[in-house]
C-alpha positions in Angstrom: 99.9 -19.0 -32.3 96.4 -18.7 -30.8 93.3 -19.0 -33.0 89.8 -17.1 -32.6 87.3 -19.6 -32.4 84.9 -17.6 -33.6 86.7 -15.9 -37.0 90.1 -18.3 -36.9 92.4 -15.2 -36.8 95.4 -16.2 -35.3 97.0 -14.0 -32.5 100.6 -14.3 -31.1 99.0 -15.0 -27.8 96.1 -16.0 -25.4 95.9 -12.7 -24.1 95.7 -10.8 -27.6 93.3 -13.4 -28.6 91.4 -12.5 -25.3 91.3 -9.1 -26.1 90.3 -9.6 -29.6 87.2 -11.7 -28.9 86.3 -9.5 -25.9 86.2 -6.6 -28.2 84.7 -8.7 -31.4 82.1 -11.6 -30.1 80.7 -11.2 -26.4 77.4 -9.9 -26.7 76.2 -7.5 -23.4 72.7 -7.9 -22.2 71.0 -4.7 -22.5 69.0 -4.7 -19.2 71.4 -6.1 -17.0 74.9 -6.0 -18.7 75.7 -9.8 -18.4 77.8 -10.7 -21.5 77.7 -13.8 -23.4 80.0 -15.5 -26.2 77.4 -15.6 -28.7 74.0 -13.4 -30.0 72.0 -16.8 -29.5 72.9 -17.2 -26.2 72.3 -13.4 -25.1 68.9 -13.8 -27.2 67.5 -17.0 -25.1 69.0 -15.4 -21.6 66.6 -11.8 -22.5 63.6 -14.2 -24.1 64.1 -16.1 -20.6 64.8 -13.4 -18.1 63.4 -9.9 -19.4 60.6 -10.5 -21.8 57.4 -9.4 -19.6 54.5 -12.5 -19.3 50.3 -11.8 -19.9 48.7 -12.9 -16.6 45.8 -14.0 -18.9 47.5 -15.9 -22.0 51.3 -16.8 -21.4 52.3 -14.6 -24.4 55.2 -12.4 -23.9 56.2 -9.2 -24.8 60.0 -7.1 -25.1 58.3 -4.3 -22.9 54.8 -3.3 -20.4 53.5 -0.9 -23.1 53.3 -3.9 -25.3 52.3 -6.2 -22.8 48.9 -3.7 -21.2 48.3 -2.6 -25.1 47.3 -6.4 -25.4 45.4 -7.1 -22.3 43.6 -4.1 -22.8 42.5 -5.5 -26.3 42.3 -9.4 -25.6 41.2 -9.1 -21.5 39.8 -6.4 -20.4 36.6 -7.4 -19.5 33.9 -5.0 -18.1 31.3 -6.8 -16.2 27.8 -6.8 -15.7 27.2 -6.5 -11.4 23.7 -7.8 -12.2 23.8 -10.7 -14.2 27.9 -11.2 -15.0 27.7 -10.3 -18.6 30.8 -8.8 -20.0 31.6 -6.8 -22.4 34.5 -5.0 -24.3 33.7 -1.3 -23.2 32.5 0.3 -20.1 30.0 2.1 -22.4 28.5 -1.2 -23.8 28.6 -2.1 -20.5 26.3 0.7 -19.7 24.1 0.9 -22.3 23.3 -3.0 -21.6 22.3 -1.7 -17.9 20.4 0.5 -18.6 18.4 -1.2 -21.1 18.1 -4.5 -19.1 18.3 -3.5 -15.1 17.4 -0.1 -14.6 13.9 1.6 -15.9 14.6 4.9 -14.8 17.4 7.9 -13.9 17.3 10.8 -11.8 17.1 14.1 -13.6 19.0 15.8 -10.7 22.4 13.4 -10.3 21.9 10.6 -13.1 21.8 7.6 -10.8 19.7 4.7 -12.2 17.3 2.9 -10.4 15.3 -0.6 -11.0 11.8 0.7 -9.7 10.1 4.4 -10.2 9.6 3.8 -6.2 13.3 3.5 -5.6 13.9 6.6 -7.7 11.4 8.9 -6.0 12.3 7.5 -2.5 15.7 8.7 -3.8 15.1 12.2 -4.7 12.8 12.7 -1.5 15.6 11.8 0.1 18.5 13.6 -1.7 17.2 16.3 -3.6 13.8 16.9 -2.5 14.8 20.6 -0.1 17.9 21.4 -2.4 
């Protein structure tokens, strides 16, 4: 008699116990259909070799919608081309130029501008014969 060494049922011979823990203990990876003799084992190879890494932090997630939901929340940055401030938002992002950088905005195409002389050399120059 052979005996499963996973459940100790006994089988007549290797080959019936073969089939029996074929059927009844190998686990099959889900992404790429290895199999393996136990769920731990399975579990460690998909932690290992399909669990997708943050760039940013190390942390990992089971799938890239997981994964961008938390950069998006944790690392997305929006920065400041003037003085390298970031922020969480592009609109905060904005808003902070405007107040800090820019004084004024052309009515025609909404472009900011640092001086009133860069603006008006602006719209003499783009929108002055439109």
């Amino acid at each position: 008699m052979v005996e499963c060494p996973k459940c100790d049922r006994e089988f007549a011979t290797q080959k019936a116990m073969d089939q029996h823990f074929d059927a009844k203990h190998r686990t099959e990876c889900s992404e790429c259909d290895r199999v393996f003799t136990s769920e731990e084992s399975m579990n460690q190879h998909y932690n290992a070799k399909h669990r997708i890494e943050c760039s940013e932090c190390d942390r990992k997630f089971t799938n890239e919608e997981s994964m961008n939901q938390h950069r998006n929340a944790k690392h997305l940055r929006f920065e400041c081309s003037e003085c390298d401030r970031e922020f969480k938002s592009q609109a905060s992002r904005d808003q902070h130029r405007s107040a800090k950088h820019y004084c004024c905005m052309c009515a025609e195409c909404g472009d900011m501008f640092k001086t009133e002389e860069s603006m008006e050399e602006h719209y003499d120059l783009e929108h002055r014969f439109e």
